[in-house]
C-alpha positions as CSV (number, residue, x, y, z in Angstrom):
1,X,76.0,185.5,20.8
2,X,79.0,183.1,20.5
3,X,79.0,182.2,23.6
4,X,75.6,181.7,24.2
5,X,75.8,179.3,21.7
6,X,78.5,177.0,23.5
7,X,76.4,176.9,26.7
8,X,73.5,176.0,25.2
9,X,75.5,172.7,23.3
10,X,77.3,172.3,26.4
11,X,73.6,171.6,28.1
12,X,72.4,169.8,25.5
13,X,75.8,166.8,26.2
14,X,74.8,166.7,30.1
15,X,71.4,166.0,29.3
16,X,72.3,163.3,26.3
17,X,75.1,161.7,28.8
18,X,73.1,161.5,31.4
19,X,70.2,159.4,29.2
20,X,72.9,157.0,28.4
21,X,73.9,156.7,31.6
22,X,70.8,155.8,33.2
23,X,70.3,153.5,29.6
24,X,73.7,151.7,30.9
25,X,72.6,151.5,34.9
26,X,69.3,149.6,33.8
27,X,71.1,147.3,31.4
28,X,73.3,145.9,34.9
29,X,70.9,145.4,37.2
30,X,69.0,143.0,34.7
31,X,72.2,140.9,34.2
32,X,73.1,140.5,37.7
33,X,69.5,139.4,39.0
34,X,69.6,136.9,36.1
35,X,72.4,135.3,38.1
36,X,71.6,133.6,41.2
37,X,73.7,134.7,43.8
38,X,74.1,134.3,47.5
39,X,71.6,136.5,49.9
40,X,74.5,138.5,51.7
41,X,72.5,140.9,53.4
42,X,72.2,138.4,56.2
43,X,75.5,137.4,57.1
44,X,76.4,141.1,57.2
45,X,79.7,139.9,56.4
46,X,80.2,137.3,59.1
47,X,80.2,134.4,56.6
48,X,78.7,135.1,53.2
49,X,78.8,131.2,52.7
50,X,76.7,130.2,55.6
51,X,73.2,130.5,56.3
52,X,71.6,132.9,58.6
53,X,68.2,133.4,60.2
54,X,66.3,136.5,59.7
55,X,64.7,137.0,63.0
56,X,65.0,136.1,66.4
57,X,61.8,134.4,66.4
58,X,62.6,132.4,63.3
59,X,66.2,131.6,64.8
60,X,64.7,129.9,67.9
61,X,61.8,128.3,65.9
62,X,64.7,126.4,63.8
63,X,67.3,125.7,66.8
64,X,63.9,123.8,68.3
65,X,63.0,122.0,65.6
66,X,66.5,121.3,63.9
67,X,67.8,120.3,67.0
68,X,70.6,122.4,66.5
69,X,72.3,125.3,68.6
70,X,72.1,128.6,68.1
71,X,74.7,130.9,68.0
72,X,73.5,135.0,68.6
73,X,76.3,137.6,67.6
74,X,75.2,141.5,68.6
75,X,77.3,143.8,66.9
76,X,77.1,147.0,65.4
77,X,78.2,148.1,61.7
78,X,80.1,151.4,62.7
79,X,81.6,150.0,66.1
80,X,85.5,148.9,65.3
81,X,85.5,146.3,68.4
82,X,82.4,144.4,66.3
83,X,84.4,145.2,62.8
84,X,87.6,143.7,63.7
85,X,86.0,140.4,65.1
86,X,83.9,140.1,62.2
87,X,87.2,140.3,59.7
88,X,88.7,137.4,62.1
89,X,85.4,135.3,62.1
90,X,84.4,134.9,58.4
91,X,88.3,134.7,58.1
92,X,88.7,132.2,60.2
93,X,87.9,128.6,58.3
94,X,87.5,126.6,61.0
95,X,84.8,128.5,62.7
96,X,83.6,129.1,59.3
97,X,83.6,125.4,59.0
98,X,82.0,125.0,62.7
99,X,79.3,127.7,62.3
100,X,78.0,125.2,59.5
101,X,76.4,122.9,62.7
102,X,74.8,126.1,64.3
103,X,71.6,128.1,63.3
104,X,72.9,131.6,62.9
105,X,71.8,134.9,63.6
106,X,73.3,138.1,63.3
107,X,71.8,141.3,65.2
108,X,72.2,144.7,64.9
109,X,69.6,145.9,67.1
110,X,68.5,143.9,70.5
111,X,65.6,142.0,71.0
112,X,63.2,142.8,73.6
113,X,64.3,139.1,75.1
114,X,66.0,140.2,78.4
115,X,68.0,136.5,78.1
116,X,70.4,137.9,75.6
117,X,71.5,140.3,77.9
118,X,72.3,138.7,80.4
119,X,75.1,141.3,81.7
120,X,74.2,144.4,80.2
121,X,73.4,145.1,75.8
122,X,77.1,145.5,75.2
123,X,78.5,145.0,71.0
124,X,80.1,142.4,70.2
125,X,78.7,140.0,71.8
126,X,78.0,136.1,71.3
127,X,75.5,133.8,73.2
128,X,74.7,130.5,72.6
129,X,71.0,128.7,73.2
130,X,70.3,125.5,73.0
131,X,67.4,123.3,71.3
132,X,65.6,123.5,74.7
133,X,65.4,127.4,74.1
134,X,67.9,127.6,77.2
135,X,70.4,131.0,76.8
136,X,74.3,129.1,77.8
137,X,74.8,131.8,80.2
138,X,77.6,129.4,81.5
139,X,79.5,129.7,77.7
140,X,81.5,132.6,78.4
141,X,84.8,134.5,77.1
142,X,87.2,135.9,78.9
143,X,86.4,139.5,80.4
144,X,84.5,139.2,83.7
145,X,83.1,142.7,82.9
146,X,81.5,141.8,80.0
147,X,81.2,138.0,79.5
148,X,80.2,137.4,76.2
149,X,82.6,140.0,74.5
150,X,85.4,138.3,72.3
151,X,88.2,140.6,70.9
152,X,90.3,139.1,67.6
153,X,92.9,137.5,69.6
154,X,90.0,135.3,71.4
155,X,89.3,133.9,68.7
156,X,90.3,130.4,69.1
157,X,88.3,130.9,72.6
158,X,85.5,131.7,70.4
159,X,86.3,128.2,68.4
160,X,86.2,126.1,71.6
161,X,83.2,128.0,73.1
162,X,81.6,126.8,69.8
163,X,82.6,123.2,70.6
164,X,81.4,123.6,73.8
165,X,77.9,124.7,72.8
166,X,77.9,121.0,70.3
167,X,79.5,118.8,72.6
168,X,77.0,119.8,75.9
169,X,74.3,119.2,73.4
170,X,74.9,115.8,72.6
171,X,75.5,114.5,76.2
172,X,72.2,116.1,76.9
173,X,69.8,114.3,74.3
């Protein structure tokens, strides 16, 4: 009979913990939305500072009407090629800094635009388009098998393509 007792008690501290628990989750949640914080789900984690598009569409709707360049990176959360290039991008200030003159846009999933695969729907990968809606094919990194990959160490190839992308726009307009 003793020890029916203890079980019984015992059950009775799960279920009391478990209310204060859930007391204590709700209590959070309504503190950190009073804060205003920075949407990070769009960046992904390529630049929690900067501002990025939602969608494709939206992306080439404000490139147009910005007059601003926009810079496409594919990638994929679980693939370590598109992890390590992130770490080196939103560590990087300067292209931090740079990316401030580009509309953004972050993908993990392709569009149904064949442009942005030019050679094949390979992770990461980084396009630039113009204001005229043009895809830069001609911006490309170093790998003829895959044109628009970057690795980490091309990274200030990255930097300059970047340039590139600003400077061809203003000799154009």
């Amino acid at each position: 009979a003793m020890e029916k007792s203890y079980v019984s008690m015992f059950l009775l501290l799960v279920v009391i913990s478990c209310a204060l628990a859930k007391d204590a989750g709700k209590k959070d949640t309504k503190d950190t939305t009073a804060k205003p914080k920075l949407p990070q789900t769009l960046s992904r984690g390529w630049g929690d500072q900067l501002i990025w598009t939602q969608t494709y569409e939206e992306a080439l709707f404000r490139a147009k009407h910005s007059q601003k360049p926009l810079m496409i990176i594919h990638h994929l959360e679980e693939c370590p090629h598109s992890q390590a290039l992130k770490k080196v991008f939103a560590e990087n200030k300067d292209i931090q800094k740079l990316a401030e003159k580009f509309i953004l846009l972050n993908l993990v999933y392709e569009t149904t635009d064949k442009n942005l695969a030019p050679d094949g729907q390979y992770v990461p990968r980084v396009l630039f388009i113009d204001p005229s809606l043009t895809v830069r094919a001609d911006i490309t990194g170093r790998y003829s098998n895959r044109l628009y990959a970057y690795e980490p160490s091309d990274i200030s190839l990255l930097y300059s393509n970047m340039q590139k992308a600003l400077k061809l726009l203003k000799t154009e307009l």
